[in-house]
Structure formats: structure tokens, C-alpha cells
C-alpha positions in Angstrom: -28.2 -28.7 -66.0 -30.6 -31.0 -66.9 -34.1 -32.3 -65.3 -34.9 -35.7 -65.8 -37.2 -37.5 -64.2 -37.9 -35.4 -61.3 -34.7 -34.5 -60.6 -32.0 -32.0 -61.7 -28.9 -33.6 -62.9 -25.6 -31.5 -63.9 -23.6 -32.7 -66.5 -19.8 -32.3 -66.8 -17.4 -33.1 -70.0 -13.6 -33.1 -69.8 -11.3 -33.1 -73.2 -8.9 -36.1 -73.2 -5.8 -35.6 -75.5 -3.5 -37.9 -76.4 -0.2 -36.1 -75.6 1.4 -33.9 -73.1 1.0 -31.0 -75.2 -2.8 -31.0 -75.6 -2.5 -30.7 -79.0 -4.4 -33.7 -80.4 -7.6 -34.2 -79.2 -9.2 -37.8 -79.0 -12.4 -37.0 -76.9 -14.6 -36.2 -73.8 -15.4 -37.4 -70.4 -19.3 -37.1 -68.8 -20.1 -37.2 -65.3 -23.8 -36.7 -64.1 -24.7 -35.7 -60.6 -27.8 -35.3 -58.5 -27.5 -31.6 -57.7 -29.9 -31.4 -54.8 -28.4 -34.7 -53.3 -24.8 -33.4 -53.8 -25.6 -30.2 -52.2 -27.2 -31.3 -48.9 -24.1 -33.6 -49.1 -21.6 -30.7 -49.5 -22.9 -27.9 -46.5 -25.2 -28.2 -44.3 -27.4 -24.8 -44.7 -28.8 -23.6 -41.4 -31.0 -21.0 -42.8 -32.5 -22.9 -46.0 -35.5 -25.1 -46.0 -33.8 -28.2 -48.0 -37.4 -29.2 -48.6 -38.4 -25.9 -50.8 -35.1 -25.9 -52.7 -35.5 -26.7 -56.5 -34.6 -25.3 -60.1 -37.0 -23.6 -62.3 -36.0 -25.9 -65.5 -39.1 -28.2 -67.3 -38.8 -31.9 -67.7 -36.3 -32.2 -70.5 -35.0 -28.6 -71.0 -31.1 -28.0 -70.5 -29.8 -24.5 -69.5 -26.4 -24.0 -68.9 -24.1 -23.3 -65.5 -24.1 -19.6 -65.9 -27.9 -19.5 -65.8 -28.0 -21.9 -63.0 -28.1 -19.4 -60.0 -30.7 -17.5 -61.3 -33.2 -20.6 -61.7 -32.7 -21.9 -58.1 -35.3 -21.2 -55.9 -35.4 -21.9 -51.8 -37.0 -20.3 -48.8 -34.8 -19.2 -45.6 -35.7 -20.3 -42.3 -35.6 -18.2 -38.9 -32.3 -18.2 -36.9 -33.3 -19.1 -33.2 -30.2 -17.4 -32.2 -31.3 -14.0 -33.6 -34.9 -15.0 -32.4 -33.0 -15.0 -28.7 -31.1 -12.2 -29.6 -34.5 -10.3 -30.6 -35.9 -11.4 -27.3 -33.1 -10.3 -25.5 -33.0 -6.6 -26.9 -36.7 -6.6 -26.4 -36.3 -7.6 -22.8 -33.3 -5.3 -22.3 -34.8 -2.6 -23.7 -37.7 -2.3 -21.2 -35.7 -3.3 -18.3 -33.9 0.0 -19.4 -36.7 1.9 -20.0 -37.7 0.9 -16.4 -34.5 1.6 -14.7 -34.2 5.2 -16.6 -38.1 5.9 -15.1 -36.4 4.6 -11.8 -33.7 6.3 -12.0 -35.9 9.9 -13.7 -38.0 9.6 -10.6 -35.3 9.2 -7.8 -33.2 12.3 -9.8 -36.4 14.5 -9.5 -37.2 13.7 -5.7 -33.5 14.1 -5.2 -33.5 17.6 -7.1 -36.7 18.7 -5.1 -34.6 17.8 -1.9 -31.2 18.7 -2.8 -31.8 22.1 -5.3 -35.6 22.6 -5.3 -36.4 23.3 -2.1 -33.4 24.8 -0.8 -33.9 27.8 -3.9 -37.6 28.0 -2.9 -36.6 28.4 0.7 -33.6 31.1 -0.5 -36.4 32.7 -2.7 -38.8 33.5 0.3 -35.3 34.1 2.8 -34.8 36.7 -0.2 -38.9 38.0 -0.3 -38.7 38.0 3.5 -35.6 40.1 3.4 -37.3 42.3 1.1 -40.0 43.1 2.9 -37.8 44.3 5.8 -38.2 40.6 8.3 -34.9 40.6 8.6 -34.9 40.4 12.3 -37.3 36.9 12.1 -35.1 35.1 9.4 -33.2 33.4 11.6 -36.3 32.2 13.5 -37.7 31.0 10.2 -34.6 28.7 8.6 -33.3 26.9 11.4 -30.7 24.8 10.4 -28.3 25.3 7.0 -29.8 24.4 3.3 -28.8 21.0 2.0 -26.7 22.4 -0.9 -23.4 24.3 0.4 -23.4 26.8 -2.1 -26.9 27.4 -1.4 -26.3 28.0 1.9 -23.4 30.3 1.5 -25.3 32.3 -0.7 -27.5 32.3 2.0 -25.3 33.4 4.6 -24.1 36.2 2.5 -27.5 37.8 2.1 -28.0 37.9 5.8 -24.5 39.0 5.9 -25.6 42.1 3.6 -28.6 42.8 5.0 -27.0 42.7 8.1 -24.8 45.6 6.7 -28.0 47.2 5.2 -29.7 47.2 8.5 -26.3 48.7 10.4 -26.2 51.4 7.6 -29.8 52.1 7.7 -29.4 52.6 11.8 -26.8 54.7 11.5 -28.4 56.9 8.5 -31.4 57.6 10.8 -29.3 58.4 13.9 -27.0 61.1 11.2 -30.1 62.4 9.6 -31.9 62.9 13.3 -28.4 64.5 14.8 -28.6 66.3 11.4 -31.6 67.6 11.7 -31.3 68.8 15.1 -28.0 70.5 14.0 -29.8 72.2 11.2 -33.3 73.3 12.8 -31.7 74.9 16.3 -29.8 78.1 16.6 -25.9 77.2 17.4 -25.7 80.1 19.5 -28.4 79.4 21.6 -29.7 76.0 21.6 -33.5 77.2 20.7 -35.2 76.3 17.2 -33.5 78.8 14.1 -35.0 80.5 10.9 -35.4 76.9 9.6 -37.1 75.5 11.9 -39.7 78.3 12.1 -40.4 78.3 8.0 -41.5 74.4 8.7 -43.7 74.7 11.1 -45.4 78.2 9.4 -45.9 76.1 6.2 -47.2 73.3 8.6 -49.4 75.9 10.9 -50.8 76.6 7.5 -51.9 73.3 6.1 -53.1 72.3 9.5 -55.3 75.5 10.5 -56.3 76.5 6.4 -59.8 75.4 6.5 -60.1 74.6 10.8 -61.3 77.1 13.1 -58.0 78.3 15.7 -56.7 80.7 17.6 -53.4 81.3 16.8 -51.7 84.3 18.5 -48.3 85.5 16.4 -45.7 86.9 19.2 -42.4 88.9 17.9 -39.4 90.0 20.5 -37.1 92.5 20.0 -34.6 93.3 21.9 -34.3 97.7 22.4 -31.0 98.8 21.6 -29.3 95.6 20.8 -26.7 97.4 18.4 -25.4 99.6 20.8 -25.0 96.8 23.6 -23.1 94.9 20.6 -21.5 97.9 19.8 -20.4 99.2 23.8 -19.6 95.9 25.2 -18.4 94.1 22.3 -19.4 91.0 20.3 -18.8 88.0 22.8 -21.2 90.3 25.3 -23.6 90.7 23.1 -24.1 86.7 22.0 -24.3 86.5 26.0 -27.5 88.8 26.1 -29.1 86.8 23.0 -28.3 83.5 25.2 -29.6 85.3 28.4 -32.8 86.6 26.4 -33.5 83.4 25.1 -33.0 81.5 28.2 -35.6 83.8 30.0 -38.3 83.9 26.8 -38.1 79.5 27.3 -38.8 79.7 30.9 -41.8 82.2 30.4 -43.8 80.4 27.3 -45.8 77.9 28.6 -45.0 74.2 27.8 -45.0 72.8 24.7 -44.7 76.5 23.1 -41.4 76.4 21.0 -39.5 79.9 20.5 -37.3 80.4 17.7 -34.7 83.0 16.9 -35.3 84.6 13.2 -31.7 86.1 13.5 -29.5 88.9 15.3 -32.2 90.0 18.7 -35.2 88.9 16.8 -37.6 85.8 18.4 -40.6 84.5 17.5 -43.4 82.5 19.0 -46.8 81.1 18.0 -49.5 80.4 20.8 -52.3 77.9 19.5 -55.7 77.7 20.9 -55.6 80.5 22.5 -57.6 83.8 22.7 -56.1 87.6 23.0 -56.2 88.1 26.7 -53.8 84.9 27.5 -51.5 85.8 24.6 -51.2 89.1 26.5 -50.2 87.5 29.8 -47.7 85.4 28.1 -46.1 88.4 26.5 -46.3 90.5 30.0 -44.4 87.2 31.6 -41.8 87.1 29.2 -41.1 91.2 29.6 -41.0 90.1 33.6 -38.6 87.0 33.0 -36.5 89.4 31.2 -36.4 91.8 33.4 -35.5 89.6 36.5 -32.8 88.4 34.7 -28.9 89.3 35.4 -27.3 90.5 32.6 -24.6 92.5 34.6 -22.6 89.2 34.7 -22.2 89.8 31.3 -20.5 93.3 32.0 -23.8 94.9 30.9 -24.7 97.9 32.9 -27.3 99.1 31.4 -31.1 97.4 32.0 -31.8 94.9 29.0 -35.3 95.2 28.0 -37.6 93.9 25.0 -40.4 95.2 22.6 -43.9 92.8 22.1 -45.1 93.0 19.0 -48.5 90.5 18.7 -51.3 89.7 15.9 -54.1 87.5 16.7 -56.2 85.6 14.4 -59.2 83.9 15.4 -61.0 82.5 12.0 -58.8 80.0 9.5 -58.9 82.7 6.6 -55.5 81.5 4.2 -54.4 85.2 3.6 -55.5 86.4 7.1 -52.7 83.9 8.2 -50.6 84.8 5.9 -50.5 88.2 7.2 -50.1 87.4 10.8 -46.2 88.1 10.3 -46.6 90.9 9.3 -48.8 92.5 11.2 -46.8 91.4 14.0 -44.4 93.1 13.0 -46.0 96.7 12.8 -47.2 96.5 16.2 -43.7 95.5 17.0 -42.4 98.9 15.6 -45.1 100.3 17.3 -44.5 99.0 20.9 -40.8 100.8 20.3 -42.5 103.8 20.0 -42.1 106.6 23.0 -44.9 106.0 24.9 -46.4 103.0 23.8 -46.2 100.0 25.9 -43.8 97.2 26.1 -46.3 94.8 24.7 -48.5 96.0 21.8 -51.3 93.8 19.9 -52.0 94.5 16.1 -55.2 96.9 15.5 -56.4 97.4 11.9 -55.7 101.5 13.1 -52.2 100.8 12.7 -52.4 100.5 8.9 -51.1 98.3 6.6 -47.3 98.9 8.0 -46.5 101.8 5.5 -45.9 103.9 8.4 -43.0 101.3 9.8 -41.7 100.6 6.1 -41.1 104.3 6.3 -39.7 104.8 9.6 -37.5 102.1 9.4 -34.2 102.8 7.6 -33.0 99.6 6.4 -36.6 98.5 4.9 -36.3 101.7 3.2 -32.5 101.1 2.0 -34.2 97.6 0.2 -37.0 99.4 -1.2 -34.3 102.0 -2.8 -32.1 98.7 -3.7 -35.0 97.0 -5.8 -35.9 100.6 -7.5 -32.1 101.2 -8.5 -29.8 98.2 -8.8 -26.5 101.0 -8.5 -27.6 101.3 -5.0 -26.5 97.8 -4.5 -22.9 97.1 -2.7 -21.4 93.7 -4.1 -18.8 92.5 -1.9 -17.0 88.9 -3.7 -15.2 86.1 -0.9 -13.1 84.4 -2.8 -13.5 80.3 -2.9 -9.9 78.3 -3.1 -9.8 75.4 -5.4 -8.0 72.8 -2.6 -6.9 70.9 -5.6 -4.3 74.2 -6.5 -4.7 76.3 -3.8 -5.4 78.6 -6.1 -8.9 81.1 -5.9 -11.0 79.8 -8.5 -14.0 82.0 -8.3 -15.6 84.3 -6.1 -19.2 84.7 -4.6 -21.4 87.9 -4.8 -22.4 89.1 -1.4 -24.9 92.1 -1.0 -24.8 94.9 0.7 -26.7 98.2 0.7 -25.1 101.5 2.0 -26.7 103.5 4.7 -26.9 106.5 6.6 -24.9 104.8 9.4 -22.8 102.1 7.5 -23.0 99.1 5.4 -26.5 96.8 5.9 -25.5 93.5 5.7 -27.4 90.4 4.5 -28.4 89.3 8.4 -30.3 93.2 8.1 -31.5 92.8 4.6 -32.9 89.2 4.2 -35.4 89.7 6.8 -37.1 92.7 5.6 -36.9 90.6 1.6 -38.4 87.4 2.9 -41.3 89.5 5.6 -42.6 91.2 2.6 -42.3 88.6 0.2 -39.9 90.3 -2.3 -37.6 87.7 -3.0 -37.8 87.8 -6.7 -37.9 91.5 -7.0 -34.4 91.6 -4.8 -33.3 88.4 -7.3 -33.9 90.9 -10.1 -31.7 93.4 -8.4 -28.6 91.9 -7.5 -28.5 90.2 -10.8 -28.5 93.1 -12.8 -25.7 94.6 -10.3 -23.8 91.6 -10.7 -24.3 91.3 -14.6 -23.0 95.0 -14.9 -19.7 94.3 -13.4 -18.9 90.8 -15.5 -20.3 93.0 -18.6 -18.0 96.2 -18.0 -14.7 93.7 -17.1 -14.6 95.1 -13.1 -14.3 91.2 -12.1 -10.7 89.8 -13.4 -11.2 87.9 -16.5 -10.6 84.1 -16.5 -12.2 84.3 -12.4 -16.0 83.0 -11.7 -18.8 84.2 -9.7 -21.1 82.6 -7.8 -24.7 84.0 -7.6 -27.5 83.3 -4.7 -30.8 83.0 -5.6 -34.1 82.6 -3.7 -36.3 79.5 -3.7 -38.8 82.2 -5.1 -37.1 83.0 -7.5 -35.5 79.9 -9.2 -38.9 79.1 -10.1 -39.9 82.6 -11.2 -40.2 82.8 -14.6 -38.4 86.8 -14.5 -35.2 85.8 -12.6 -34.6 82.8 -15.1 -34.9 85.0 -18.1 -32.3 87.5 -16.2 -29.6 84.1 -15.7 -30.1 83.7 -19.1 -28.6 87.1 -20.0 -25.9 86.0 -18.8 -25.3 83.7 -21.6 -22.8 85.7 -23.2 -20.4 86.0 -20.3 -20.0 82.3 -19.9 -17.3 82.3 -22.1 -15.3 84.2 -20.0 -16.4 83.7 -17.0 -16.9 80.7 -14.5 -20.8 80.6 -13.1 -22.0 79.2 -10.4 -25.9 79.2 -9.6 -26.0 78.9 -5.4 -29.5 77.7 -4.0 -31.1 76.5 -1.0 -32.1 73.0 -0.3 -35.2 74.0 0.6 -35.3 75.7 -1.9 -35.6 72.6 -4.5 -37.7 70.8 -2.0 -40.5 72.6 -1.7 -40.8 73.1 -5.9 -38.4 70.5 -6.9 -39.9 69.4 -10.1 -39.8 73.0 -11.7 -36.9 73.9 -10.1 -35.0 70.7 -11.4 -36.5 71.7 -15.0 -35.0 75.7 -14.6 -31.8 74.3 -13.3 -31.4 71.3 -15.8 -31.8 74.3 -18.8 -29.2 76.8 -16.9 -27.1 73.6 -16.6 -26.9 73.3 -20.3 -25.8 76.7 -20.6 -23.0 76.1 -18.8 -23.7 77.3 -15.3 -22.8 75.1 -12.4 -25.1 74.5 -9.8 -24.3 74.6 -6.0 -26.5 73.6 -3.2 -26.2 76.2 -0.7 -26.6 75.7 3.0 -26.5 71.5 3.5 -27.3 70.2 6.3 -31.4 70.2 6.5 -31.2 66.3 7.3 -34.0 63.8 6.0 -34.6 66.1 3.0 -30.8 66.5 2.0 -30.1 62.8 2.2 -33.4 62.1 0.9 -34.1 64.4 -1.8 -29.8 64.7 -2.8 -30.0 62.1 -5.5 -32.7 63.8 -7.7 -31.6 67.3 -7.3 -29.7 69.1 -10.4 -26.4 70.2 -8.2 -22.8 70.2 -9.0 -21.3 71.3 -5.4 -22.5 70.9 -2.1 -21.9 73.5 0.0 -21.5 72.7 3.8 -23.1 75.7 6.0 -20.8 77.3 8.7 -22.5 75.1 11.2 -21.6 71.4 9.9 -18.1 72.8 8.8 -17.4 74.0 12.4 -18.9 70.6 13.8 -15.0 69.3 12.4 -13.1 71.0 15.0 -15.2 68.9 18.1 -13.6 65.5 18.9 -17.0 64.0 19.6 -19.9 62.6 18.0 -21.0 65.2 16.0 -17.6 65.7 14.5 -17.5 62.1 13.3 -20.9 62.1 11.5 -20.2 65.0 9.5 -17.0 63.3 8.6 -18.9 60.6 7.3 -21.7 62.9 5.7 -18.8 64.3 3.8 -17.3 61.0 2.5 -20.9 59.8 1.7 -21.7 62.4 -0.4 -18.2 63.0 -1.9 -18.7 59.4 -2.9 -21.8 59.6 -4.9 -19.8 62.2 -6.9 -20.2 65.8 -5.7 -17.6 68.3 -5.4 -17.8 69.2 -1.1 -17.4 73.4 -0.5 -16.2 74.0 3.2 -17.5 77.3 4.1 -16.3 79.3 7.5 -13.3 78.2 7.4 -11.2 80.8 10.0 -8.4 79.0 10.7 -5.4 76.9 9.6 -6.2 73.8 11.2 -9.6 73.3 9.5 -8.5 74.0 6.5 -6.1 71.3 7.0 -9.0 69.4 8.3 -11.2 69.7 4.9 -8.8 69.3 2.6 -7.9 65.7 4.2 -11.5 65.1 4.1 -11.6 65.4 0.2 -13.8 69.0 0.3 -12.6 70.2 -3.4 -12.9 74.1 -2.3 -13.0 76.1 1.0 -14.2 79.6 1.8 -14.2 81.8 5.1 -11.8 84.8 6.5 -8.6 82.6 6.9 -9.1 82.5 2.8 -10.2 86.0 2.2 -12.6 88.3 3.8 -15.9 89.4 1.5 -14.2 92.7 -0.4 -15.4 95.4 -2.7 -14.0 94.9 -6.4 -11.2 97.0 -5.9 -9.4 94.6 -4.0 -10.2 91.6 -5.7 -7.1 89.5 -6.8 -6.4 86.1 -8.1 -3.4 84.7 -5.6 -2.4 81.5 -3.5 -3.2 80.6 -0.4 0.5 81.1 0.3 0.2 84.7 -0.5 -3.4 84.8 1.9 -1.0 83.5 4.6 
């Protein structure tokens, strides 16, 4: 390549030979072109500006074809078709960018429509049903959520809390029937020994620091034991019913009268002063007398002994006494020529007198002193599962000068004169002697009561652990009161919890106190719930009250707690309990309580 003249010429040169063979050469052909010219002539090039192409080669200087690519020199011109194309992109890319922002904005209006609002409207259906509106949420949604699934949800919350709402009813209506089972006297349809230690502890927080006057009124019936004992049993629950029906009618209303046990009644008389009391107490000795007993087959006149104290000041131990001293004057109206109706005097002493004329509180007092005193009878408690007796459970009794004094005789003197623990104290030792000296068969259990006293007592729980040594051989079970645990649940949950991991089993004794059983169940330390005589009998009636201790039973059996029947006397309830799912059963058609000289491990067949 050459440039000449302004312009850039390539030179060609061909060998010519002169034959066929190329063998002898006889010279060269030149040809000369216009590069530029030849090239525009050749292609058209779009993007090159013809105009800027030229060779980097000075006027005269030759360079060779090899070197020719690197000395040309052009500038490229702008495609208008990618200029459109650019355009275009640009053009599409914001119409995009606009339909997405479109399109962002219709999604989020339909997802406050469709899912948004729907959720916030489940979320306050939910709130609502939380805070118990369930009877106004179907005032507040009319008409079904957008989303289907939302409203199915929807419909199966209102569904449950339906369910809730049904269950919750029929809790309240068990736990009321419950309660009314528990707090009144089978026999005679008046408020029982439970009932009466509620509304003492309540009589006490209301009238502690409040000026009353409170008048304390005991009944006894004279000579009960030998009516029971002349005209039989089923004549003598007739008297109780009679006396108790003619007490009612004389109290004025809105007095309650409760029976402690056996021919013992109670009454408290607020706002009152002595002289009314009296006249209350006079009327009930009338209504008694007026009353026929002789259709009962009782010849003989049926009459009572009034024993009253009267407090007129709020002093705490002054009411605590009340009791008490109710119950010397009581002692005292039975007295040969005292009247009918006697009212507590400080003359009358402290009651040391009555604790000494009075045989059986003497017997407890003896008891306490010398556990060997002590009569354990064991009632054996069938495992259903076997029908085998699995353990048996310590019953007291303390000999007397006229017989055995049973627990109905005992417990009332323990809990009058607050010696609960002390009694604890007693029968455990008695118990622990027998286990220790092998008088109980080996490979059997026991069951032990204790008081609500005394499970928190730091004495009695240092006794139970004594028994550590034993529970190798022997199954344990600890038997306590609801009310018991209620009214010092917190330390009697601890004490339990600790004989727990010593390997004693805990049974709740007596169920059936209502709102605090079903309330307080959950948190309580227990193994076994033991149905009282009263529920268990409830099985035999066809109506109501059968059926909601049928479900009681299933309820609790289904929050994992072994069920104990106890009074079971005949065939048929066992039958009864056993379908239920009770996992043991106790009463006379099992075994009656026995000294340990008859004790035996056998069937049920062998029972029979």
C-alpha cells in the first residue's frame, strides 16, 4: 500500500512463467487500485462514515498488506434501528413499570378486601369470643367473610365456643347440684357438718372486728342410743328426720340448722340478744314435743337438751370458743334437775367437768396419751382391674366400757377441742407398730387418714416420714380431705409433693365439695379420688343426679385420676362402678372394717 498524491493506492504483482510447470520464470504483473474508491465500490457499510475512513501512511511511504488493517482508521455511525429499538425498551419499560404499580395497587386493595379485612374481622370475632360476647357475635358479623376458608374457620370457632358455652352451663348446673349434694345431710335434707364449717369460718371473717350478737345453739337428743338401740336403726333415722323437721319449723326464717352427726344439731342466731335466743330454744323444745313420733313405733316421749353460748362483742377467741362453751351447757342441761334449755355461765368452768363426765371424751383423751389404747380396724379396697384386694384402710376405734366408739363418736370430740394433730400423732404410731412388727400381710397396703390440721403440721409429717422404711414392703396411701388442701393448699401441696417422692400415694378423700373440687382438682397433689358414700349411692337413682355423677366420674377419670367407689353394699353397684371405669371399690359387699386377725388377701369371688 502506497499513498500517492492524496490517495492510497494498493499494488498487486503476479509471476508469469513460461510453462505449465512453473518452473521458469520470465516476470511480473502490477495492478494499482484506489483502495478507498474500490471499497465504497465493494459493500456498502451502514455503520461507517465513508467520509472519516483513511490510512495512517505519509505521502510516499509503502507498508505492506499485513500492516494494512492496523493503519486504517474510520468512525462508526449510529444504527437508527437500535436507536428505535433503544426507544422502544425505554418506552416499554415504563409502560411496565406503570402497569406493575397498576397492577401492585389493585393486588393490595384486593388483599385488604379479600384477606385483610376478613382476618381483622376474624381477629376481633376471636377477641370478642375471648372476652366472653359470644351471645352478640352473631349480631356483630352479619353476613359470611369474603374468603371461604376464612369463613369456615369462622364458623368453627362459633361452633366451639358454642360447645364451650354448653359445657360451661352444664359445669355450673353439676357443680351447684354438687354442691347442694355435698353441703346437706342425705338423711334429712337440712345443711351437714360441711356446710356448718363454711359458714363458721365465714361467721368469723364477717363478725372478727364488727360488733354482733351471735347466739351459738346445740340440740341433743336424750337417750338417742337407746331409741336406736330398742326400736332399731330405720326407727331411729325416722326420729332424726322427725327432730329435724320440727327444729326447721321453730327457727325463725332465714336461720339455717345443720346436723353435726348422729342426734347432734346446731344453729347460729345473729343479731340477736340472750332473751330471744332463749325463746327460740323454748320453741324448738315445744315443736318437739308436739310432734308424733309414735308413728314411728316410738313409745316413749322424744325429748331434747339446749345447750346455748352468747357472745355479744367481736373478740376472735371469744368466738372461737362459742362451740365450746355450747357445748358444756349442753352437758349441763342433761343434768337431773337442770332445765331443758341451759345458757353458758363463766360458773360452769372451762368444761373440765363435762370432759370428765363424759366417757367417750375421756376414751380420746386416754387414746392420745397411749397409742395401744387405739383399735385399728382395716376395710379392704378391691383393685377392679383384678378383683383382687390391693390394700386396706386404717379405721379407728377406741374400746369402752360399753363397746367399741366409733369414728361418728370420736371425731366430734377431736375436731370440738381442736386436737386433730395430737389424734394424727396417735393413730400413726398405732398404725406404724403393726406394718413394723409384720401384723398387716406383707406385699398388702394401708391407707392412712389424716386431718387438714395435720397435713400441714410440721409433727405429723415428720411421723409419715418414719414410715420411710416400710415403703418397701408395703403399699401407702396418704387419704385427705378436699377441704383439707383448700383451705392451706399451698403448704399442703409442698408436704404432699415431698411424701409423694417417697413413695406414698395420695388420695383425696371425701369428693364431692363442688366449686372447690372441680376448681381447685387440677392443682392438688392427688393420685385417687375417692367418691364419698353419698355421690357413690347417687348411681343407683335413674334421674338426674345419677347422670351427673356419671359424668363427674368420666370427667375426672379423663384428666387421669384413678376413681375409688366407696359404700359399695351391693352387687349391682359394684357392677355399676366398675363399667364406669372406678379402678377400686370399697364398702360391706367387699369386706366389712375387721380387726387384724381377720385380715386376708382374697377375690372377690371368695367375698361372694
Amino acid at each position: 500500500l502506497s499513498h500517492e498524491y492524496g490517495h492510497d493506492h494498493l499494488y498487486f504483482f503476479f509471476p508469469f512463467y513460461q510453462d505449465a510447470a512453473r518452473t521458469q520464470l520470465i516476470g511480473y504483473m502490477g495492478l494499482k487500485f484506489d483502495l478507498l474508491r474500490h471499497l465504497m465500490q465493494l459493500r456498502k457499510f451502514r455503520y461507517v462514515d465513508m467520509a472519516s475512513v483513511r490510512v495512517e501512511v505519509r505521502e510516499g511511504e509503502r507498508i505492506l498488506l499485513q500492516d494494512l488493517v492496523p493503519a486504517l482508521q474510520f468512525r462508526t455511525t449510529a444504527n437508527p434501528e437500535i436507536r428505535a429499538l433503544e426507544k422502544l425498551i425505554t418506552r416499554s419499560f415504563y409502560e411496565i413499570a406503570l402497569l406493575i404499580a397498576v397492577i401492585s395497587l389493585l393486588g393490595y386493595l384486593a388483599l385488604i378486601s379479600v384477606v385483610t379485612k376478613p382476618l381483622r374481622r376474624l381477629s376481633d370475632h376471636i377477641g370478642a369470643m375471648g372476652r366472653g360476647q359470644g351471645a352478640l357475635l352473631g349480631e356483630s358479623y352479619r353476613g359470611a367473610l369474603a374468603v371461604t376458608e376464612l369463613e369456615n374457620i369462622r364458623q368453627s370457632l362459633n361452633d366451639y365456643q358454642q360447645q364451650l358455652d354448653d359445657m360451661h352451663v352444664s359445669l355450673v348446673h353439676k357443680n351447684q347440684e354438687l354442691w347442694t349434694l355435698a353441703h346437706h345431710d342425705p338423711l334429712t335434707g337440712i345443711f351437714n357438718r360441711r356446710a356448718f364449717d363454711d359458714d363458721w369460718r365465714a361467721m368469723h371473717r364477717t363478725h372478727r372486728d364488727a360488733p354482733l350478737g351471735v347466739a351459738f345453739m346445740l340440740f341433743d337428743c336424750d337417750h338417742f342410743k337407746a331409741i336406736n338401740d330398742t326400736y332399731g336403726h330405720q326407727a331411729g333415722d325416722r326420729v332424726i328426720q322427725g327432730l329435724a323437721e320440727s327444729l326447721n319449723g321453730a327457727l325463725r326464717a332465714g336461720d339455717r340448722l345443720y346436723r353435726l352427726g348422729g342426734d347432734e344439731f346446731v344453729t347460729m342466731l345473729f343479731s340477736t340478744d340472750i332473751e330471744r335466743a332463749r325463746q327460740v330454744a323454748e320453741r324448738c323444745l315445744e315443736h318437739v314435743l308436739r310432734y308424733d313420733f309414735s308413728a314411728y313405733g316410738v313409745k316413749e316421749p322424744v325429748r331434747i337438751s339446749v345447750g346455748i353460748a352468747y357472745l355479744d362483742d367481736a373478740a376472735d377467741d371469744a368466738l372461737q370458743r362459742l362451740h365450746r362453751q355450747a357445748d358444756i351447757a349442753m352437758y349441763y342441761a342433761k343434768r337431773p334437775g337442770q332445765g331443758k334449755v341451759t345458757v353458758y355461765s363463766p360458773e360452769m368452768g372451762t368444761g373440765q367437768e363435762a370432759v370428765v363426765s363424759n366417757a367417750e371424751t375421756s376414751a380420746v383423751y386416754e387414746a392420745m396419751a397411749d397409742p395401744d389404747r387405739l383399735e385399728m380396724h382395716y376395710q379392704p379396697v378391691l383393685a377392679l382391674s383384678t378383683m383382687r384386694i390391693e390394700y386396706y384402710e386404717a379405721l379407728v376405734r377406741i374400746p369402752g366400757e360399753h363397746g367399741l366408739i366409733m369414728p361418728a363418736s370420736i371425731f366430734p370430740v377431736v375436731e370440738l377441742r381442736g386436737l386433730e394433730c395430737e389424734f394424727d400423732l396417735a393413730v400413726l404410731e398405732r398404725v406404724r407398730r403393726d406394718l413394723a412388727l409384720g401384723r398387716v400381710p406383707a406385699g398388702a397396703g394401708v391407707s392412712l387418714n389424716v386431718s387438714g390440721p395435720g397435713i400441714v403440721n410440721a409433727r405429723v409429717n415428720e411421723k409419715l416420714l418414719q414410715y420411710a422404711p416400710l415403703l418397701s414392703t408395703y403399699k401407702l396411701v396418704l387419704e385427705v380431705t378436699e377441704t383439707a388442701l383448700i383451705t392451706q393448699i399451698a403448704q399442703a401441696s409442698a408436704n404432699l409433693n415431698r411424701l409423694r417422692k417417697q413413695g406414698f400415694i395420695i388420695a383425696l378423700d371425701d369428693f364431692g365439695s363442688g366449686y372447690s373440687s372441680l376448681r381447685y382438682l387440677s392443682s392438688m397433689p392427688v393420685d385417687l379420688v375417692k367418691f364419698d358414700i353419698a355421690l357413690v349411692r347417687s348411681l343407683e337413682e335413674t334421674g338426674r343426679q345419677g347422670v351427673f355423677v356419671e359424668d363427674l366420674a368420666r370427667m375426672i377419670k379423663d384428666a387421669g385420676y384413678q376413681l375409688v367407689a366407696e359404700g359399695i353394699e351391693t352387687e349391682a353397684l359394684l357392677q355399676r362402678v366398675t363399667a364406669l371405669g372406678f379402678s377400686h371399690a370399697q364398702g360391706f359387699h367387699i369386706g366389712r372394717p375387721a380387726p387384724l386377725e381377720g385380715l386376708r388377701t382374697v377375690s372377690l369371688r371368695t367375698v361372694n
